[in-house]
VOGU-3710 file (C-alpha; in Angstrom, 3 decimals, decimal comma):
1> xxxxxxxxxx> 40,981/-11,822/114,737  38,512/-11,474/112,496  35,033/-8,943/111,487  31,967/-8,404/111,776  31,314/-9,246/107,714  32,897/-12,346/107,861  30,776/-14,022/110,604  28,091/-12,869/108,899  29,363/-14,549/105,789  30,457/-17,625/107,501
11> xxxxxxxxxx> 27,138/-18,154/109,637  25,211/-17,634/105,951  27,575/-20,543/104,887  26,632/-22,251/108,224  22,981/-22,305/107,098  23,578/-24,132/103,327  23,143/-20,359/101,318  24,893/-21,029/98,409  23,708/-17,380/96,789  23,092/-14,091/97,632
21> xxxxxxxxxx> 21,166/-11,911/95,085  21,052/-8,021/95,414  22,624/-4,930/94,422  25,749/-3,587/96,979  26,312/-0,065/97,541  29,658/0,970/99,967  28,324/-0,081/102,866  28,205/-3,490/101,893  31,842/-3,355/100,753  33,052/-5,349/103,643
31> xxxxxxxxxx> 30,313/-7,968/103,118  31,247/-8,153/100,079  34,667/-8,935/100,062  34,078/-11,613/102,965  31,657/-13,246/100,033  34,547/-12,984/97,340  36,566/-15,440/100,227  33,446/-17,847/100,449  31,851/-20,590/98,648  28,450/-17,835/98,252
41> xxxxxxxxxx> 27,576/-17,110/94,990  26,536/-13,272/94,523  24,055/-12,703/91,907  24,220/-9,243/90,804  20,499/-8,007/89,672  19,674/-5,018/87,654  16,922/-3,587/90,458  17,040/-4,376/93,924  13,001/-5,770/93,700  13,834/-7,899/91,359
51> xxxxxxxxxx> 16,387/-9,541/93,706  13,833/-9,649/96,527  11,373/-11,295/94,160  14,219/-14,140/93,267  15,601/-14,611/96,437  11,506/-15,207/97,837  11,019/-17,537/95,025  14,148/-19,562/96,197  12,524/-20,120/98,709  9,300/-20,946/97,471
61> xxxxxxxxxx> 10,680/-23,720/95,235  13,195/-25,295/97,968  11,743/-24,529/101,536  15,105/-22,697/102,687  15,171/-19,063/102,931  16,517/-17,348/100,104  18,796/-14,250/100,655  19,205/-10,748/99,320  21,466/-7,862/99,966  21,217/-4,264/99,203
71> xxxxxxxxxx> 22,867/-1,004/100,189  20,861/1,507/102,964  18,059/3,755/102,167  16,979/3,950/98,503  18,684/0,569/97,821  17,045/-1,018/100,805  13,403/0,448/99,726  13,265/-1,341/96,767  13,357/-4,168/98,404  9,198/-3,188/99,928
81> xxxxxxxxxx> 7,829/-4,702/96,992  9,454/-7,926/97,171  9,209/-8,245/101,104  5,344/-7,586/101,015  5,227/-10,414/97,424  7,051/-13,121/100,696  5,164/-12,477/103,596  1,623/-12,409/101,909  2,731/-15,470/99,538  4,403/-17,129/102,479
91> xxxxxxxxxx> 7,731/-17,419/100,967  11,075/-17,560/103,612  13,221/-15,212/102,558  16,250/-13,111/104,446  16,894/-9,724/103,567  20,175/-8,142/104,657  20,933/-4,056/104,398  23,614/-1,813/105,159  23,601/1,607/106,918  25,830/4,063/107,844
101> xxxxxxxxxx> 27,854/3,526/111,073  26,080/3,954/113,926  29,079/4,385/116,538  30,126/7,505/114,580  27,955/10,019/112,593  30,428/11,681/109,920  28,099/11,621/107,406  25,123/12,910/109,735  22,196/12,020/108,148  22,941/11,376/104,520
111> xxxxxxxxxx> 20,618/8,788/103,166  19,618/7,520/106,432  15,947/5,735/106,801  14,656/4,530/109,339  14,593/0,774/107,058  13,973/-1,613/110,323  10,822/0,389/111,132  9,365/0,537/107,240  10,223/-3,264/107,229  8,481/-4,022/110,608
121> xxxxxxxxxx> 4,670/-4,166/109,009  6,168/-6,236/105,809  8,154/-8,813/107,666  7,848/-11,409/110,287  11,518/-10,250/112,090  13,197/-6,973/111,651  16,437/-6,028/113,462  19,598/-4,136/113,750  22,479/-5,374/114,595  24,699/-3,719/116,813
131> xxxxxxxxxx> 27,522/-5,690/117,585  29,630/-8,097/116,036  29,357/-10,719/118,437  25,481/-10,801/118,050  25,979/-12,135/114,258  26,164/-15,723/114,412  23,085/-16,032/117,098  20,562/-12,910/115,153  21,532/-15,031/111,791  20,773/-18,519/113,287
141> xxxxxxxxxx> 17,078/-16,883/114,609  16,822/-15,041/111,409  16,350/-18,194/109,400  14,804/-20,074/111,851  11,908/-17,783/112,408  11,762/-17,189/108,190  11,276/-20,891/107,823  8,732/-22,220/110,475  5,398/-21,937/109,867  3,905/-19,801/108,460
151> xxxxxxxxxx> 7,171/-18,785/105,950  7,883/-15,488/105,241  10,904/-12,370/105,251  12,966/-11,747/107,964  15,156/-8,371/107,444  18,876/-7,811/108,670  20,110/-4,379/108,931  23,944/-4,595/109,066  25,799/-0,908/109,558  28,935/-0,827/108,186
161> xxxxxxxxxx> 31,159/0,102/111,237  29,831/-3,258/112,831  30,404/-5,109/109,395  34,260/-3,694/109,575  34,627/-4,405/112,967  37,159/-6,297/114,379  36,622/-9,069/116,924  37,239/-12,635/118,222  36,212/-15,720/116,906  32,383/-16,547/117,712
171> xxxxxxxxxx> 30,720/-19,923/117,282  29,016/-20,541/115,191  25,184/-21,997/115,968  24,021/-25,622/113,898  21,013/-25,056/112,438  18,335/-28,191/113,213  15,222/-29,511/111,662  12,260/-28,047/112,207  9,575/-30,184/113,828  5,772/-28,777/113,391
181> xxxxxxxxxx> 3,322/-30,708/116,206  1,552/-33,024/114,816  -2,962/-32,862/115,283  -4,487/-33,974/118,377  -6,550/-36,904/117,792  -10,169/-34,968/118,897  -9,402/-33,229/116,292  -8,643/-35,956/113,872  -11,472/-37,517/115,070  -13,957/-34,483/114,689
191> xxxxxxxxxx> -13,020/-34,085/111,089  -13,271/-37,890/109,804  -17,076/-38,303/111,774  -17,688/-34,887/109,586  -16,417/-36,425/106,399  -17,578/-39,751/107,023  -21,372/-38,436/107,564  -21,150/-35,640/103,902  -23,603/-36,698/101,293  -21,445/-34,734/99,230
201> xxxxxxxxxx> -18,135/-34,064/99,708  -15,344/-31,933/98,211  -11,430/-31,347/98,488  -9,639/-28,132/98,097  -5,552/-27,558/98,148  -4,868/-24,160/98,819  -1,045/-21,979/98,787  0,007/-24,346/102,013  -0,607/-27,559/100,327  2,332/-26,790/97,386
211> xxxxxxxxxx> 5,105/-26,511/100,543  7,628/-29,054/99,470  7,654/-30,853/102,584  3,688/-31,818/101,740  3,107/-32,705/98,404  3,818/-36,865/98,778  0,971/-37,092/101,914  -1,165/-34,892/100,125  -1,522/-37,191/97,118  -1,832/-40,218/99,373
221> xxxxxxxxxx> -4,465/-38,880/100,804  -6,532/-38,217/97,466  -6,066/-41,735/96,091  -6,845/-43,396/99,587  -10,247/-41,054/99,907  -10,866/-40,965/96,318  -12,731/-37,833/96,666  -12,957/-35,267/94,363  -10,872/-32,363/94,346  -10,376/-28,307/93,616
231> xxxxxxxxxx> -7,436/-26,149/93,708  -7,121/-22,576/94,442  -4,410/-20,700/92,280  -1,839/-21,330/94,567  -2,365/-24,846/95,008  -2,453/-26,212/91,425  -0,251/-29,104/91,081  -0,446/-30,360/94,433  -2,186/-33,582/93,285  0,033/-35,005/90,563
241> xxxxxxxxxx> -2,094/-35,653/87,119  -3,545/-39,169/86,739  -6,181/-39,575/89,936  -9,261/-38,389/87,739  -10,519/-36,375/90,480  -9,647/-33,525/89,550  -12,439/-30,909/89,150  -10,645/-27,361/88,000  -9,393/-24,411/89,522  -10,735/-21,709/91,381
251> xxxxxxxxxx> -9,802/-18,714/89,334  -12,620/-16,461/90,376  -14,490/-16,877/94,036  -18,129/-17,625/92,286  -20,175/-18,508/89,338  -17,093/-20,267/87,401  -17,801/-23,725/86,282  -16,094/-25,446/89,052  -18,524/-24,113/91,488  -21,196/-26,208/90,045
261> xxxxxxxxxx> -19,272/-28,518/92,336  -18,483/-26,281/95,169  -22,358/-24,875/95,365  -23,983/-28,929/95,257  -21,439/-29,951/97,982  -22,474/-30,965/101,392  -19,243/-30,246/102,942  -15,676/-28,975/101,675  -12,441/-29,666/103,613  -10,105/-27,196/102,004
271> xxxxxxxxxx> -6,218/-28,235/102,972  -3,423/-25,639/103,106  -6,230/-23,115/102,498  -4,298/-19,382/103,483  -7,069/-16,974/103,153  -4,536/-14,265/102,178  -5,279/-15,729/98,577  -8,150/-13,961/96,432  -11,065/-16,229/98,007  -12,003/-19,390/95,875
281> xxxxxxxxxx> -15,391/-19,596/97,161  -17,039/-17,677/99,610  -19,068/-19,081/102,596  -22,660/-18,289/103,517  -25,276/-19,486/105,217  -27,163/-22,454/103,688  -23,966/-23,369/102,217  -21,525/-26,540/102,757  -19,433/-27,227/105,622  -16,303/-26,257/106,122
291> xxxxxxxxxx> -12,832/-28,850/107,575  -9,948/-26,707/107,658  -6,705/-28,897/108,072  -3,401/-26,474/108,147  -0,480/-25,742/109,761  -2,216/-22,903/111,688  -5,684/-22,242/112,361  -7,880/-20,679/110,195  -8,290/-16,876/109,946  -11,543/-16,441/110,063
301> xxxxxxxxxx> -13,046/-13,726/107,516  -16,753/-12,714/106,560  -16,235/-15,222/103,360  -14,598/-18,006/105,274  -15,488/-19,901/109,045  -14,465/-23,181/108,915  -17,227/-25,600/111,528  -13,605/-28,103/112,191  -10,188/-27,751/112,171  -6,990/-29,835/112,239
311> xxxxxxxxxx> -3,851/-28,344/112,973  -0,665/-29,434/112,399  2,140/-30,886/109,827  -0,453/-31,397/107,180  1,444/-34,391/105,853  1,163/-36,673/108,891  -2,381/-35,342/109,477  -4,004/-36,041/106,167  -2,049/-39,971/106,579  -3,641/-40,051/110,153
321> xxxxxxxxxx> -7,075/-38,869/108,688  -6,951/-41,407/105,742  -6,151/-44,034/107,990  -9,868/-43,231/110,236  -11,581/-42,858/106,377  -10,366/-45,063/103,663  -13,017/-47,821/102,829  -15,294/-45,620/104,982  -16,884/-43,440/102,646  -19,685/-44,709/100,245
331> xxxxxxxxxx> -20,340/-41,046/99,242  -16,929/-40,228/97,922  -17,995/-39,672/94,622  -20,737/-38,025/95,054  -20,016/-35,043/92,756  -17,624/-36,767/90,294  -20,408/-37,042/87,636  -19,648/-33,046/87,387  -16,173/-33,616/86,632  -16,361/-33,900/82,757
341> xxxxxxxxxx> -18,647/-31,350/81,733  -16,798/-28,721/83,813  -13,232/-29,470/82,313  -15,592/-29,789/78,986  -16,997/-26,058/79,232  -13,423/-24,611/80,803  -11,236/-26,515/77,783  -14,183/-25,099/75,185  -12,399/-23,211/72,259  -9,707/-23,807/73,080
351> xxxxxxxxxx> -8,111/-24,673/69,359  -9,648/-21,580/67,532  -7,515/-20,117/64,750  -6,878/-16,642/66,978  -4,445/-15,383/69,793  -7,321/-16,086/72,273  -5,768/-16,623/75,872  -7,382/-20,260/75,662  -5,295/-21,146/72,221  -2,001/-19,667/74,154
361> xxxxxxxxxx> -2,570/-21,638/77,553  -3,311/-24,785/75,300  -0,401/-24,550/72,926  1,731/-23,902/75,844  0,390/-26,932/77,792  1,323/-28,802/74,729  4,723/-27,424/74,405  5,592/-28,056/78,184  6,563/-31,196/79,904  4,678/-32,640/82,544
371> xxxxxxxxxx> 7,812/-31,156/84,804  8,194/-28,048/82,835  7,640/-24,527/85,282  5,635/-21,912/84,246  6,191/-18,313/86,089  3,117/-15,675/85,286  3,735/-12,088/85,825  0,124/-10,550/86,961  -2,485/-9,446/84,309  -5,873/-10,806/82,510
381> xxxxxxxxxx> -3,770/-14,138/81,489  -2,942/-14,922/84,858  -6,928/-15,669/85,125  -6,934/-17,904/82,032  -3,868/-19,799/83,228  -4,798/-20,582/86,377  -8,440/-21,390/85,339  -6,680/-23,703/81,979  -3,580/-24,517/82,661  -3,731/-28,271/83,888
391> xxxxxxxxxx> -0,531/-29,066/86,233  0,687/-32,396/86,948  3,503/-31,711/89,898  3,670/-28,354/92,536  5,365/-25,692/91,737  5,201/-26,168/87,655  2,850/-23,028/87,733  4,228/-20,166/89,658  1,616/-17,438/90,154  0,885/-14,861/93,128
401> xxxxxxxxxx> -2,761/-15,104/94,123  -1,169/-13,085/97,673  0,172/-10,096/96,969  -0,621/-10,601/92,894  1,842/-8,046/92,374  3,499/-7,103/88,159  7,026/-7,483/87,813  7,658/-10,252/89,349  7,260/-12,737/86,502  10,668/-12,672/85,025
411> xxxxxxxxxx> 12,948/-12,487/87,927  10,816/-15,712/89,409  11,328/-17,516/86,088  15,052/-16,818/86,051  15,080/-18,653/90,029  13,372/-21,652/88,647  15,860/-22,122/85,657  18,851/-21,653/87,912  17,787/-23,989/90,612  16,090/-26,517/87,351
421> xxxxxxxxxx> 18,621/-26,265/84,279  17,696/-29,694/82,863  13,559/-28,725/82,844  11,922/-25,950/80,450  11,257/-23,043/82,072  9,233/-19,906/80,837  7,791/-16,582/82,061  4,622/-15,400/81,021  4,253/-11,314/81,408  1,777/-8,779/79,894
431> xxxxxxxxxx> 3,544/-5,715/78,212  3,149/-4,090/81,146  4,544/-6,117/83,716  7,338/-6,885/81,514  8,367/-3,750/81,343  8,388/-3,768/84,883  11,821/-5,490/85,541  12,917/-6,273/82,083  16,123/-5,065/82,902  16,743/-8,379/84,025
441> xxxxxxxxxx> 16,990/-9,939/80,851  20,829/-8,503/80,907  21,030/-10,781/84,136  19,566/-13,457/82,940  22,070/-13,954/79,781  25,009/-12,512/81,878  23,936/-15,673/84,093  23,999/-18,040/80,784  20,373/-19,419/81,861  18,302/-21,107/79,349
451> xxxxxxxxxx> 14,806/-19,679/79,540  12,079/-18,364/77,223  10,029/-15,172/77,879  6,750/-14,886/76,352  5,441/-11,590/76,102  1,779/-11,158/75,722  0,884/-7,908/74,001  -2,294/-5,839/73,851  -0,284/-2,150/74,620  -2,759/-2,043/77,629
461> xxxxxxxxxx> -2,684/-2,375/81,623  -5,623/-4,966/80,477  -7,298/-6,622/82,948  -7,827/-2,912/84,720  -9,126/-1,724/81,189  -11,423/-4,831/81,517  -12,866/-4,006/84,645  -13,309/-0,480/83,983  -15,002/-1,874/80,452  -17,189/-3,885/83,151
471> xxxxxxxxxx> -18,088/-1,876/85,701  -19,174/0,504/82,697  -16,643/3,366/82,499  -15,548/5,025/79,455  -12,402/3,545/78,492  -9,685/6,249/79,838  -5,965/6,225/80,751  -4,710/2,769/80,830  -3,448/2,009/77,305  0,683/2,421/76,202
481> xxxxxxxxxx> 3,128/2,361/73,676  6,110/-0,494/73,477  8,978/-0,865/71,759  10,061/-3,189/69,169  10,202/-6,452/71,958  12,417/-8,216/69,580  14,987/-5,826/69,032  14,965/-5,087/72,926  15,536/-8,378/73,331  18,625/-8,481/70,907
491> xxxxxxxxxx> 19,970/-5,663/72,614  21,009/-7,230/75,902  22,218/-10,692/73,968  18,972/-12,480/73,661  17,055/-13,935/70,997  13,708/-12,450/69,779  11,197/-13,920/67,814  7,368/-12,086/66,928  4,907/-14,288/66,368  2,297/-13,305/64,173
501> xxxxxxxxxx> 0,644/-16,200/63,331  -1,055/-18,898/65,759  -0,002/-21,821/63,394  3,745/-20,934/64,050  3,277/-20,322/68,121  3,969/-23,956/69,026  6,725/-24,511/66,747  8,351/-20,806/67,650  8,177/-22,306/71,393  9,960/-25,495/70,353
511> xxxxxxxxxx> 12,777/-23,596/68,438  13,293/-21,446/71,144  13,494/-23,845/74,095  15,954/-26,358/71,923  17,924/-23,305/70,868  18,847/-23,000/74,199  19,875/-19,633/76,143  17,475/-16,513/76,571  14,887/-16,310/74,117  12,207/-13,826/73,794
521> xxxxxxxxxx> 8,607/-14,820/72,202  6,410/-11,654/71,191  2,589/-12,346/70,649  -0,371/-10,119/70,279  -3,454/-11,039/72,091  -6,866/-11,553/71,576  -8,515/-10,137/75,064  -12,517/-10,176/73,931  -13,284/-13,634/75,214  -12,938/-11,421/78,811
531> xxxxxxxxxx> -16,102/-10,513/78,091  -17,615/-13,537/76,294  -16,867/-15,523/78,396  -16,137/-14,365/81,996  -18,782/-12,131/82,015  -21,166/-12,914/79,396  -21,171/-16,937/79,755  -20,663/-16,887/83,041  -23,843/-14,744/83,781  -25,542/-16,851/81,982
541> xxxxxxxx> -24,978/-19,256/84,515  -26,277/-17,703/87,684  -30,269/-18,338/86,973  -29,026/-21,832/86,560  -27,430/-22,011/90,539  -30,832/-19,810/91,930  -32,843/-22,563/90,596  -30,757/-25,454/91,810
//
């Protein structure tokens, strides 16, 4: 004989998990043991978000659905945050819950939610499971329908009577691969006469393109086409560094510099493109064309109706496209004369003697191997990083351009460094977000990771103070107090370090990342190049594109 908590335990095993993160509460106490007699891992976290937001960027980084458990009601709540931060970034993930019994009532209805239905709306999958025998099968179609396209959460809801439940033996079910169709040839052939016939063409790698199973076709494709490329935020990296293509980043949807490119070309074919990302450009009529090649079809929006589309396993599409288009395409180029002055104006002042955001994304590009991972919280910086921050492999800059949510910064950071211990890993948070989930810094040196956190000060909720400061309302409500971020950090076993000068940044980084273990970096910030140059310089700009 054996229970409901260990088939559940054993068909985890069955699907490679090697951890669980989460917070238990008693009606995970039978799950719980069955993990003390198995080869999982369980990661105790501090908050039950930040769990969800490490076990979604598991599987961001590896492709396999990372897992999280938490007690019923408030416990299983918490986890909102983190299941909304997977579906709209398009991260597997499997969330697993208790709840009271449900063949008995004798607590009536203490603490009870309704959890499946709140998780319904945030989740591709959620269910209850009511019987013991139902484990193995609901966990095998749990993970399978968290992985296929497009990724995202699947929730569990496991009641404790049915976790202590006794019962037979059940197979168990072997997972298998995944096969995605591959693009009709119409298609195929459709997109390479459009591509083929562009004056002017341009490539774009959106959220899709940084998949791990992708990123080897992808760069094929760019050095076999040799046309230039942008990224959206949540494609940088997707192209490794050394192609000379590269045109910037998309961190705003108009008048940056890289849409000097994007407004002169003739036709864009944007790859991996989810449109659940803040838009990098935004379609209109009299503008370019549009090839959408993705795993699904497009969603079409008011900003964004692609002409062609190519469905399928982007990586065999883009080799079956750049077999119909290499050699083929005397306009290639077209827009590559752009290239140097954009990176020129984006890269401008950027070695100024002040705590600018362009000094701190240079230093740090300096300080970081071309493997190194950066994970951002959300706030002004993210902007500046995104826009800055060059990236030579996916997944070296972890940002959320989906659900672009604070306090998720740290926890994705301390993911990276477990699954990476031999590359330098760092979060970048505001203040604000910080303070968010900075609880987890306990977890993090409980978990001996090696890991710097760079906290950006200004003792504001910043980039809403910006906006408010641009849209031209009085400056109200959105400034704090902190505490002493060193000290904090020395409180739960870390090592702080303030930085008050920008001559010492680099080498502070350097000490900290050879030191080894958890290390906290403190810096103020210099936010008025918001305004000089995102909106200032950038207006500037737009008499420029009416007369082109």
């Amino acid at each position: 004989m054996t229970k409901g908590s260990d088939l559940l335990v054993a068909a985890l095993e069955n699907e490679g998990v090697e951890r669980i993160f989460g917070i238990p509460g008693e009606e995970n106490l039978d799950v719980v043991e069955s993990i003390r007699k198995s080869s999982i891992e369980l990661v105790l976290t501090r908050h039950e978000q930040a769990a969800a937001f490490m076990a979604a960027t598991y599987g961001r980084l590896t492709g396999k659905p990372g897992v999280c458990l938490t007690t019923l009601g408030p416990g299983a709540l918490n986890l909102s945050t983190g299941a909304a931060y997977a579906l709209l970034g398009a991260m597997p993930m499997v969330m697993i819950t208790g709840q009271k019994g449900i063949l008995s009532s004798r607590q009536a209805r203490f603490q009870v939610v309704d959890v499946v239905a709140s998780m319904k709306p945030l989740t591709k999958l959620a269910r209850q499971i009511v019987s013991p025998q139902m484990i193995p099968t609901t966990v095998r179609e749990a993970f399978r329908i968290a992985q296929e396209e497009r990724p995202g959460p699947v929730h569990l809801e496991l009641p404790e009577d049915i976790a202590a439940e006794e019962c037979q033996e059940v197979a168990l079910i072997a997972p298998h691969q995944l096969e995605l169709p591959t693009a009709s040839e119409a298609a195929l052939n459709r997109a390479a006469a459009l591509i083929t016939a562009a004056k002017r063409p341009l490539l774009m790698f959106g959220a899709a393109a940084s998949r791990p199973r992708s990123t080897s076709d992808i760069a094929q494709f760019v050095i076999r086409t040799r046309i230039p490329f942008f990224t959206t935020q949540m494609g940088k990296g997707t192209v490794p560094g050394g192609t000379e293509l590269y045109m910037g980043t998309a961190a705003l949807s108009e008048r940056d510099y890289v849409h000097e490119a994007i407004e002169q070309a003739d036709l864009i074919v944007t790859i991996g493109h989810d449109t659940i990302e803040k838009p990098p450009f935004i379609m209109g009529k009299g503008g370019p064309k549009v090839v959408h090649i993705g795993y699904q079809p497009a969603t079409v929006e008011q900003v964004y109706f692609p002409q062609s589309e190519v469905i399928g396993d982007i990586g065999p599409s883009l080799k079956a496209l750049a077999d119909r288009l290499e050699g083929k395409l005397p306009n290639a180029q077209a827009l590559l004369h752009l290239r140097e002055r954009i990176l020129e104006r984006i890269a401008a002042r950027a070695t100024e003697d002040r705590f600018t955001p362009q000094r701190l994304v240079h230093d740090i590009r300096e300080v970081m191997p071309h493997d190194g991972i950066l994970a951002l919280d959300n706030g002004m910086y993210k902007i500046w990083f995104a826009r800055n921050y060059r990236t030579r492999m996916a997944n070296t800059l972890l940002l959320d351009n989906a659900l672009a949510t604070m306090g998720a910064g740290l926890p994705s950071a301390m993911v990276a460094s477990m699954l990476y211990p031999e590359r330098r890993v760092m979060a970048i948070c505001g203040d604000g977000g910080f303070m968010m989930n900075s609880q987890e810094l306990e977890t993090a040196v409980r978990l001996k990771l090696n890991l710097v956190v760079l906290v950006i000060e200004d003792n504001a909720y910043g980039m809403i103070r910006w906006k408010q400061a641009v849209d031209e309302f009085p400056d109200f409500g959105m400034t704090f107090g902190n505490p002493d971020f060193v000290k904090y950090a020395e409180s739960y076993g870390a090592r702080g370090t303030r930085v008050d000068d920008i001559g010492q940044f680099k080498k502070v980084l350097e000490e900290a990342f050879s030191g080894g273990g958890v290390h906290l970096v403190n810096v103020p910030v210099d936010y008025s190049e918001n305004e000089r140059v995102l909106v200032k310089e950038l207006r500037e700009r737009l008499p420029a594109i009416l007369e082109a």
